[in-house]
N, CA, C and O atoms as a GROMACS GRO file, in nm:
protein
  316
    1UNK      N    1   2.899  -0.984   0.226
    1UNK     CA    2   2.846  -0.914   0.111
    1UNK      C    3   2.701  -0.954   0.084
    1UNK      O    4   2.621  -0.864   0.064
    2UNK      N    5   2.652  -1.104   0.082
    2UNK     CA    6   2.518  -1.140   0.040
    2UNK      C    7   2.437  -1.095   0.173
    2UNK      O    8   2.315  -1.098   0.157
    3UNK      N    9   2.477  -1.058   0.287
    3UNK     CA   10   2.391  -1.029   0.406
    3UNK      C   11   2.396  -0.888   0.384
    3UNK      O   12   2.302  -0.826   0.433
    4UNK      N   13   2.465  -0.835   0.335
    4UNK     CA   14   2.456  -0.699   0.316
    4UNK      C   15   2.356  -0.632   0.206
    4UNK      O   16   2.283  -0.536   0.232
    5UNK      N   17   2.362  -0.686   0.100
    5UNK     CA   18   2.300  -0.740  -0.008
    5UNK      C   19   2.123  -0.755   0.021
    5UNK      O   20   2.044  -0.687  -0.044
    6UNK      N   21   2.083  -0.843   0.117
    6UNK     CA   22   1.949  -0.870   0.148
    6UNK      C   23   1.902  -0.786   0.242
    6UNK      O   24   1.783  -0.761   0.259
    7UNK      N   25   1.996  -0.742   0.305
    7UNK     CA   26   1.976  -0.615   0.448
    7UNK      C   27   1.923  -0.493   0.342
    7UNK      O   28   1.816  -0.438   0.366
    8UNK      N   29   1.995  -0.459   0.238
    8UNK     CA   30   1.955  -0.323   0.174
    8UNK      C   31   1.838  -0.399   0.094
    8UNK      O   32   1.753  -0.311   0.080
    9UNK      N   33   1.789  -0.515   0.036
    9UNK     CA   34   1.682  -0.524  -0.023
    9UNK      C   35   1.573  -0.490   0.109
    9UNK      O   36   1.491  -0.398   0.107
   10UNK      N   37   1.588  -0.566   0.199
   10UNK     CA   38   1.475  -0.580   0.267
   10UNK      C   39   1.453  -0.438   0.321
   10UNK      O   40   1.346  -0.412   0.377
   11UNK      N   41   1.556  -0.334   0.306
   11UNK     CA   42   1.538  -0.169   0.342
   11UNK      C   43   1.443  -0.153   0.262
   11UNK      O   44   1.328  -0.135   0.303
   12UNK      N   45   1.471  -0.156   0.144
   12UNK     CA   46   1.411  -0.104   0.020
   12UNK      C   47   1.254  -0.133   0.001
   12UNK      O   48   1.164  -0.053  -0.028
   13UNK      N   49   1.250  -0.225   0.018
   13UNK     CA   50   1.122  -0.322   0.010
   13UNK      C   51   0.993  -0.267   0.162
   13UNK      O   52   0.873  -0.251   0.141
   14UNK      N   53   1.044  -0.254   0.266
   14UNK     CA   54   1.010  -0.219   0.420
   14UNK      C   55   0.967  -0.090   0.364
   14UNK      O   56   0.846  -0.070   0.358
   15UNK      N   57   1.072   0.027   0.309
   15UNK     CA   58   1.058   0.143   0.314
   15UNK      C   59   0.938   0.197   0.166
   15UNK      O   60   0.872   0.300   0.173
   16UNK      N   61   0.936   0.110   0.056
   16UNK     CA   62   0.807   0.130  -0.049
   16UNK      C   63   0.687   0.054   0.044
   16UNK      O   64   0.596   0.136   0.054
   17UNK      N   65   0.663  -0.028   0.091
   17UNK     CA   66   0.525  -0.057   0.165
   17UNK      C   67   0.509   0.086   0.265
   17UNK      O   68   0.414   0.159   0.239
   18UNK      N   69   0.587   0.119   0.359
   18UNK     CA   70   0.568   0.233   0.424
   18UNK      C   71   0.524   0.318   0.397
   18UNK      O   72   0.428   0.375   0.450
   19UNK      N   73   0.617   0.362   0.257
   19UNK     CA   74   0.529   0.505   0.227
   19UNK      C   75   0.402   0.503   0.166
   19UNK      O   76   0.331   0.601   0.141
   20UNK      N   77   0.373   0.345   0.138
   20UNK     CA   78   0.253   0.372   0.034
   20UNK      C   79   0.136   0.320   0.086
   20UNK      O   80   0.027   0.375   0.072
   21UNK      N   81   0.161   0.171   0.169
   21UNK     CA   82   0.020   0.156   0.216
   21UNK      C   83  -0.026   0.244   0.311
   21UNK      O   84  -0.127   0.190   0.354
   22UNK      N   85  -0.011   0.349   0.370
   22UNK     CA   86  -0.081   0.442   0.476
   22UNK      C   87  -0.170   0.500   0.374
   22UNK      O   88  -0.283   0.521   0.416
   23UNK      N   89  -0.151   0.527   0.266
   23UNK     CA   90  -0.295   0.577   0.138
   23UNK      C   91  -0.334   0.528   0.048
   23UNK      O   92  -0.347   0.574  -0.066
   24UNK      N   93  -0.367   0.390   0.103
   24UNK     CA   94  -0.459   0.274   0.001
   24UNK      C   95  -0.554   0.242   0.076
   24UNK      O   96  -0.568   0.265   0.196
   25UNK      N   97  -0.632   0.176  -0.007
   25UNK     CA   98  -0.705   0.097   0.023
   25UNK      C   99  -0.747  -0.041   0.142
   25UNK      O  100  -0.851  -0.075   0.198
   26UNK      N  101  -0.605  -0.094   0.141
   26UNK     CA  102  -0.519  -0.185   0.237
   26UNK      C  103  -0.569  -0.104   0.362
   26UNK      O  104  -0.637  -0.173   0.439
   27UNK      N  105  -0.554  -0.006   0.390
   27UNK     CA  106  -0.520   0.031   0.526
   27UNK      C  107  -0.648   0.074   0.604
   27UNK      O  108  -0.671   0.073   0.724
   28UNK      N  109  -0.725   0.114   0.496
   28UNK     CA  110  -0.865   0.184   0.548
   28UNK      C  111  -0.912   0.052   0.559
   28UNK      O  112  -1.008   0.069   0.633
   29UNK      N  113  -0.908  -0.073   0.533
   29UNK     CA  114  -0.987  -0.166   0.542
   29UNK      C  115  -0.949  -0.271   0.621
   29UNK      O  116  -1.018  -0.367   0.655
   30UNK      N  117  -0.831  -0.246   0.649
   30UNK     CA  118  -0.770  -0.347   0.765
   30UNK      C  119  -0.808  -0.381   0.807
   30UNK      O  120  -0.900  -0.299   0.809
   31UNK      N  121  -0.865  -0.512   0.920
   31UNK     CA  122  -0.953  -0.523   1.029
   31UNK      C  123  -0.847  -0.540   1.133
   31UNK      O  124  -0.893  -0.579   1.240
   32UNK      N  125  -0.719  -0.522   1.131
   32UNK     CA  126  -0.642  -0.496   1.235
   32UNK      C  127  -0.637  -0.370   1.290
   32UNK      O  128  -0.620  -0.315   1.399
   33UNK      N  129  -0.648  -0.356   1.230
   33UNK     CA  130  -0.644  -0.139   1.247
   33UNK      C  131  -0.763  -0.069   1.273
   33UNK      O  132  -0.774   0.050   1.302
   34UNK      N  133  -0.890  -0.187   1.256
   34UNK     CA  134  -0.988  -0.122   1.273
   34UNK      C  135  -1.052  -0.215   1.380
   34UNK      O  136  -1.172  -0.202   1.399
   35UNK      N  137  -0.992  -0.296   1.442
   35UNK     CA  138  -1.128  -0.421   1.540
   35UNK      C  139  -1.142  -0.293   1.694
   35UNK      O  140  -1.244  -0.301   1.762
   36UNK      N  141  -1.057  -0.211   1.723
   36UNK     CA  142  -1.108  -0.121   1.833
   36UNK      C  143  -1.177   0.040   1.788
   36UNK      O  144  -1.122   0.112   1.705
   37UNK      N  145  -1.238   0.059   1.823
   37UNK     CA  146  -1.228   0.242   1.795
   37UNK      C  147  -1.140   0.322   1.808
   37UNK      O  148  -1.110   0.402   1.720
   38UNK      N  149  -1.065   0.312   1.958
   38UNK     CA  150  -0.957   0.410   1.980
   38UNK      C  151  -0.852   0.361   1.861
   38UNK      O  152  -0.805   0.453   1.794
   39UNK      N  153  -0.820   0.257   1.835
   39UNK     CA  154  -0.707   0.213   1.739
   39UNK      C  155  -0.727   0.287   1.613
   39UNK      O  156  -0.650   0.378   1.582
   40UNK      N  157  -0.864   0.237   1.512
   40UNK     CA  158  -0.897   0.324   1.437
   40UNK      C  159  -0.918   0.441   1.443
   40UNK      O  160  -0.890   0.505   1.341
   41UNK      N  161  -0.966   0.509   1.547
   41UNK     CA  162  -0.920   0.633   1.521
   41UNK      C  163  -0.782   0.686   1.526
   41UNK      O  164  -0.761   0.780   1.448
   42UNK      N  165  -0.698   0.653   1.590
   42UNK     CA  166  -0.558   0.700   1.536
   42UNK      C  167  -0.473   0.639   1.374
   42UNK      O  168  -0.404   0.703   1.295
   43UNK      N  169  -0.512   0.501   1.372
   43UNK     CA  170  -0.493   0.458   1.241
   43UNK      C  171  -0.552   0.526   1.138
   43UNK      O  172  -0.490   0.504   1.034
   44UNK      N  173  -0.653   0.605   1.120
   44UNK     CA  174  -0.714   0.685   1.049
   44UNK      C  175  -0.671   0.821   1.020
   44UNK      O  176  -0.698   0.889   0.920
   45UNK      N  177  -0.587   0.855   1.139
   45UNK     CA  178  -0.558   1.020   1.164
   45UNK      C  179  -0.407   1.035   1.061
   45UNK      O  180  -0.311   0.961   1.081
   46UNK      N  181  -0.407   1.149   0.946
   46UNK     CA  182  -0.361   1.162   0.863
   46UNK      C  183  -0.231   1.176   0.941
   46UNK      O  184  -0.148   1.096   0.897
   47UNK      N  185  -0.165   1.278   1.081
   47UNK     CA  186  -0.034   1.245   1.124
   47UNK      C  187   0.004   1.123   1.126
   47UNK      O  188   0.099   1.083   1.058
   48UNK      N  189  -0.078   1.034   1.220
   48UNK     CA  190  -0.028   0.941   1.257
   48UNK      C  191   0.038   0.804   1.098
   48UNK      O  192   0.124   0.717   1.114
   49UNK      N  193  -0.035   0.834   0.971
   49UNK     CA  194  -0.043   0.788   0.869
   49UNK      C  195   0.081   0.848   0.761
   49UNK      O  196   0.141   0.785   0.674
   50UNK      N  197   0.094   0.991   0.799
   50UNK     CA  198   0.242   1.038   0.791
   50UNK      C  199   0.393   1.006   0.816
   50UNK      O  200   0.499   0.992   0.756
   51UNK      N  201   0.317   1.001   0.985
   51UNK     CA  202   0.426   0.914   1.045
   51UNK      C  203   0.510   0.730   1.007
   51UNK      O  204   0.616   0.669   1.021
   52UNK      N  205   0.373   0.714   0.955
   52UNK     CA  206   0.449   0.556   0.884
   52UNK      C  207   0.482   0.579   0.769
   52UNK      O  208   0.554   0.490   0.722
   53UNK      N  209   0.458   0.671   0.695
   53UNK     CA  210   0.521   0.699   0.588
   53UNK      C  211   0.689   0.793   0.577
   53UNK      O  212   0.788   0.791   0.502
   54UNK      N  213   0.634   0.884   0.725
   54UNK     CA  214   0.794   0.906   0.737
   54UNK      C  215   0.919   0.766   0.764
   54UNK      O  216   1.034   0.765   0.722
   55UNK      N  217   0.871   0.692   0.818
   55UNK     CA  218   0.933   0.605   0.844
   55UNK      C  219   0.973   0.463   0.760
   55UNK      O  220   1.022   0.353   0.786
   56UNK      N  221   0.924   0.534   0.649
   56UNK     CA  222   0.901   0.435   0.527
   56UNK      C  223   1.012   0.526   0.457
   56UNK      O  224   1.096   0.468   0.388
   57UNK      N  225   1.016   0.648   0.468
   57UNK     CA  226   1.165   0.701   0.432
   57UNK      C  227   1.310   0.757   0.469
   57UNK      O  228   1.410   0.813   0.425
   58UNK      N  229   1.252   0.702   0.578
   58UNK     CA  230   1.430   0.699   0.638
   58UNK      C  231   1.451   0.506   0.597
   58UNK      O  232   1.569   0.475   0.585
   59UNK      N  233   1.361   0.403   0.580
   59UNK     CA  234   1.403   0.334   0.548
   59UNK      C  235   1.474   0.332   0.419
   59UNK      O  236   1.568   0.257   0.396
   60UNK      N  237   1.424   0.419   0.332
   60UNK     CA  238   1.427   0.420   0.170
   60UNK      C  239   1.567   0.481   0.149
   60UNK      O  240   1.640   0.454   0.054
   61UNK      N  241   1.608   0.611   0.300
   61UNK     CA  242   1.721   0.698   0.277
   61UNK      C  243   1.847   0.558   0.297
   61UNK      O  244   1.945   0.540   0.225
   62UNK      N  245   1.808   0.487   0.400
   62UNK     CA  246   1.920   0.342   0.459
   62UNK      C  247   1.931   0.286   0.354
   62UNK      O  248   2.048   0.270   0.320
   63UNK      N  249   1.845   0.243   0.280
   63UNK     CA  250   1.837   0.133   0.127
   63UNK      C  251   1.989   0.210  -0.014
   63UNK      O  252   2.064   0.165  -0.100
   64UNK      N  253   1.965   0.303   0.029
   64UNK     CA  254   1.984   0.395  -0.109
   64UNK      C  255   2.151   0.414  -0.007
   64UNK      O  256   2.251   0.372  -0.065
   65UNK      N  257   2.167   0.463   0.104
   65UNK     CA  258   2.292   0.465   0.176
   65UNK      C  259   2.391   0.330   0.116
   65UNK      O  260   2.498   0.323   0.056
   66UNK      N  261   2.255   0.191   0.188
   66UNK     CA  262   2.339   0.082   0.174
   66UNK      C  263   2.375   0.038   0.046
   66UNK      O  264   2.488  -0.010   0.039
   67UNK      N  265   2.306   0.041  -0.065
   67UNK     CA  266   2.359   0.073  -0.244
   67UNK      C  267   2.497   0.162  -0.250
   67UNK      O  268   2.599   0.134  -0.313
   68UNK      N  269   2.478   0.254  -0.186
   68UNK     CA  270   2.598   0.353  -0.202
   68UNK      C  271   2.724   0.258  -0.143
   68UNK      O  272   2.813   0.233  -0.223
   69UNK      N  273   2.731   0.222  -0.055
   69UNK     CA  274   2.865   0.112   0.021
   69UNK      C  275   2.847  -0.010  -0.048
   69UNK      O  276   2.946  -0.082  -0.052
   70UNK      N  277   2.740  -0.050  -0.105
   70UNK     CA  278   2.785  -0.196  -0.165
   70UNK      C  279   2.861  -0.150  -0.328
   70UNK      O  280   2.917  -0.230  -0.403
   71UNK      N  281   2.845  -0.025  -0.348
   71UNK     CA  282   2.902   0.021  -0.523
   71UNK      C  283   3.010   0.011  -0.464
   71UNK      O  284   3.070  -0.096  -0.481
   72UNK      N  285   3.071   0.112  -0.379
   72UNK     CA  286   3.176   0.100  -0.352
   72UNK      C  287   3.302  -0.001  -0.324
   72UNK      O  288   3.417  -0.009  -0.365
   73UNK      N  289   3.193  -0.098  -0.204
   73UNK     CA  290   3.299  -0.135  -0.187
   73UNK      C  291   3.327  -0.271  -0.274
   73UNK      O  292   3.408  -0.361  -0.247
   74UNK      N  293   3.219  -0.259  -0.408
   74UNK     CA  294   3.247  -0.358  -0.532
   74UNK      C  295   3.393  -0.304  -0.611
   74UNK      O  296   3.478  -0.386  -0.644
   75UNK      N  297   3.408  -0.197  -0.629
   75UNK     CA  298   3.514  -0.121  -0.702
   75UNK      C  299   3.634  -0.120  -0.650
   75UNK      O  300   3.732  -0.129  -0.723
   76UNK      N  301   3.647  -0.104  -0.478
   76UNK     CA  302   3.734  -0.144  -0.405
   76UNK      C  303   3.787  -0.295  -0.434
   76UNK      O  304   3.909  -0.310  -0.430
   77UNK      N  305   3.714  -0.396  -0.459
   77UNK     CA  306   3.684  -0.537  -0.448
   77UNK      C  307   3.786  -0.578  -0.605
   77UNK      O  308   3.863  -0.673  -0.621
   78UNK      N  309   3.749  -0.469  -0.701
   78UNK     CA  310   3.789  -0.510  -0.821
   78UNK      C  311   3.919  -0.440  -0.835
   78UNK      O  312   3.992  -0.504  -0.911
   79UNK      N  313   3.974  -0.332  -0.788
   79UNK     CA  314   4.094  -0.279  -0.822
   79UNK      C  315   4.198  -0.369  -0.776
   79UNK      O  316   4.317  -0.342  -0.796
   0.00000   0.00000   0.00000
């Protein structure tokens, strides 16, 4: 239960950085993202910045899944 528990936090948590740092500030200024050209230019390119944000919500859809089985199987737990 407590591994289950930290598995859906750390969804949750993975999947709000995802969707949000691809349009801050953070990201345009990175110097990881920016020490090559070719890098920055795809780190820059609004798909590719989509794309981590899509992926910031299928984490968010897993987070919200794994809430759904831990309600449950609390109610299961208590009957």
């Amino acid at each position: 239960m407590t591994q289950s528990l930290l598995l859906t936090i750390y969804f949750f948590e993975a999947g709000i950085f995802f969707v949000v740092s691809p349009w801050t500030r953070f990201w345009l200024r990175n110097p990881l993202l920016h020490f090559h050209p070719n890098i920055a230019l795809m780190a820059d390119n609004g798909y590719f910045r989509g794309f981590v944000a899509g992926i910031g919500i299928i984490h968010l859809l897993v987070a919200i899944r794994d809430v759904g089985k831990l309600m449950t199987a609390g109610r299961e737990e208590s009957e």
